[in-house]
N, C-alpha and C positions, 0 to 999 in steps of 0.2 A: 515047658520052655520058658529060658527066664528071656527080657528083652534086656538089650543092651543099647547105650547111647554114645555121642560121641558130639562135638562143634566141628564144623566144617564150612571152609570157602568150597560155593559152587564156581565153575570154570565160567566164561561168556558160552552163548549157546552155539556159536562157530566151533569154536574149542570145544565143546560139549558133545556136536556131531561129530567132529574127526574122529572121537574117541570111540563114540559108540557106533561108528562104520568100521575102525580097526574092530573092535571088541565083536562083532554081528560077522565080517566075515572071517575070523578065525574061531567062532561057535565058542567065545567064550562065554561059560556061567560061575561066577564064582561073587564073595560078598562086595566085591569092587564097581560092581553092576551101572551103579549111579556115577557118576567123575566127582570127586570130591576131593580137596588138601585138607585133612586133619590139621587143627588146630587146638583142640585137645581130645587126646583117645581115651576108650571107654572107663578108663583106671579111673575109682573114685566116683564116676558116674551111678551110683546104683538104681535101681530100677525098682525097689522097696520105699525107698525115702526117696523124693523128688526135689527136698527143699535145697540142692544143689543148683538148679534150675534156675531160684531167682536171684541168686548172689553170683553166678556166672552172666544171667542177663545183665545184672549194673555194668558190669567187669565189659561184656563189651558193649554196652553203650556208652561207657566213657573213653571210648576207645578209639583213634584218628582209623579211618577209612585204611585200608591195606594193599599196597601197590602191593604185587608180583610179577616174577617173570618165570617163565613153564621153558624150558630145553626142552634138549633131548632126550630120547630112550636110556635107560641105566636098567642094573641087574642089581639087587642088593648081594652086597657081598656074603652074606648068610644064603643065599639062592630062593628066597623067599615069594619075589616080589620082580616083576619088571613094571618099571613106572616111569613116567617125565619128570625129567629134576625140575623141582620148583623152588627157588630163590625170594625170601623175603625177611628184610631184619627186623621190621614191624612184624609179620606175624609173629615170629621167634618171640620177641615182647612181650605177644597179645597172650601168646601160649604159658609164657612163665607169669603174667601178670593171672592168668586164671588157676596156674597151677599154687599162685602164693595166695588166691582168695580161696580154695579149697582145703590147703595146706594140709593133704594126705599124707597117713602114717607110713604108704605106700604108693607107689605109683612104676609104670614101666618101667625098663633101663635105658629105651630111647629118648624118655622123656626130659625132659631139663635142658639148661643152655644148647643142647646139642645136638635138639632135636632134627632131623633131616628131612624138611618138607616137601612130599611129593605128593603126584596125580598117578595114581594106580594105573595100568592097560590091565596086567593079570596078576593073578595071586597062585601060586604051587599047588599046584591037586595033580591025584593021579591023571593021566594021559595026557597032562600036558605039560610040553618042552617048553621053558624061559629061555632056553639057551638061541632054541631057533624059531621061537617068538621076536626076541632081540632081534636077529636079523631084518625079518620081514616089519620089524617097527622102525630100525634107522631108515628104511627105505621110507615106508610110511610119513616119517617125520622128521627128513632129510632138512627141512626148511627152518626147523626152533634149533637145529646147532648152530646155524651159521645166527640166525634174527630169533631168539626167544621171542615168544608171543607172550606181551605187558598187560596186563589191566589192572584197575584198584575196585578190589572187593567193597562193597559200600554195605556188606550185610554180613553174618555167619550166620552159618544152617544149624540149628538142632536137628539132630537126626535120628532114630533108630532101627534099628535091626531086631526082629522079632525073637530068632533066638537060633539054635545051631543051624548052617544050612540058607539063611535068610541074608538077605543083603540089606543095605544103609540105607532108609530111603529117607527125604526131609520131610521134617514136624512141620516145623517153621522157621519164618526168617528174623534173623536179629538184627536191627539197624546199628551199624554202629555210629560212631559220631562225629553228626554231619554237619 
């Protein structure tokens, strides 16, 4: 098993429990386990060489603190993913400012200006429906379409996933700059 990493903003722990009362009563297990908005995924991360690790920590400690706003429930259009849309043009920033300090010969295709910030509920495995997941989450979180729920990230999480099967959990926290 190889491990895998990834930067991530943690939710407030209000937002943190809604998520993991929706995720507890509909028996979900999958690598979204933890609440987290990627703010860069595992591409380029390796898990062999670590010296990624301290030239992302500069990247975000010279980095202003990151407001966001968390919506409502969404379905990626690929049918992959039901997740809260999360809104922020600082992270988007934060995200190309570490993808230009890594400056990999590769990386995702969602990655780059375009990247679409979100807070996972579920991720696609067998026996489970996204489609009427969706339902039972607008209901859920009837309350971030009309009022998203704001807050500014004062940290990013290093985080890893031990290897197939295993979910994100955080290393540690990064301060960014306060």
């Amino acid at each position: 098993m190889v491990p895998s990493y990834l930067l991530a903003v943690l939710p407030p722990p209000e937002l943190e429990a809604r998520i993991q009362h929706f995720r507890s009563a509909h028996q979900l297990q999958d690598a979204a386990a933890v609440p987290h908005i990627t703010v860069k995924a595992r591409s380029s991360l390796s898990s062999e060489q670590l010296d990624w690790q301290e030239k992302l920590h500069e990247v975000v400690a010279q980095h202003a603190p990151l407001p966001l706003s968390v919506g409502g429930p969404r379905l990626f259009s690929n049918g992959t993913a039901l997740y809260l849309e999360a809104v922020s043009a600082q992270a988007v920033d934060l995200h190309l400012a570490l993808l230009d300090a890594l400056r990999p010969a590769r990386f995702f295709g969602y990655e780059g200006p375009g990247l679409q910030l979100h807070l996972s509920l579920a991720l696609k495995r067998r026996g489970v429906e996204l489609s009427e997941l969706l339902t039972a989450a607008q209901t859920e979180f009837a309350d971030l379409e009309g009022e998203p729920h704001r807050f500014t990230a004062q940290t990013v999480a290093l985080m890893r996933k031990p290897g197939p099967g295993g979910f994100y959990t955080p290393l540690e926290e990064w301060p960014l700059l306060g």
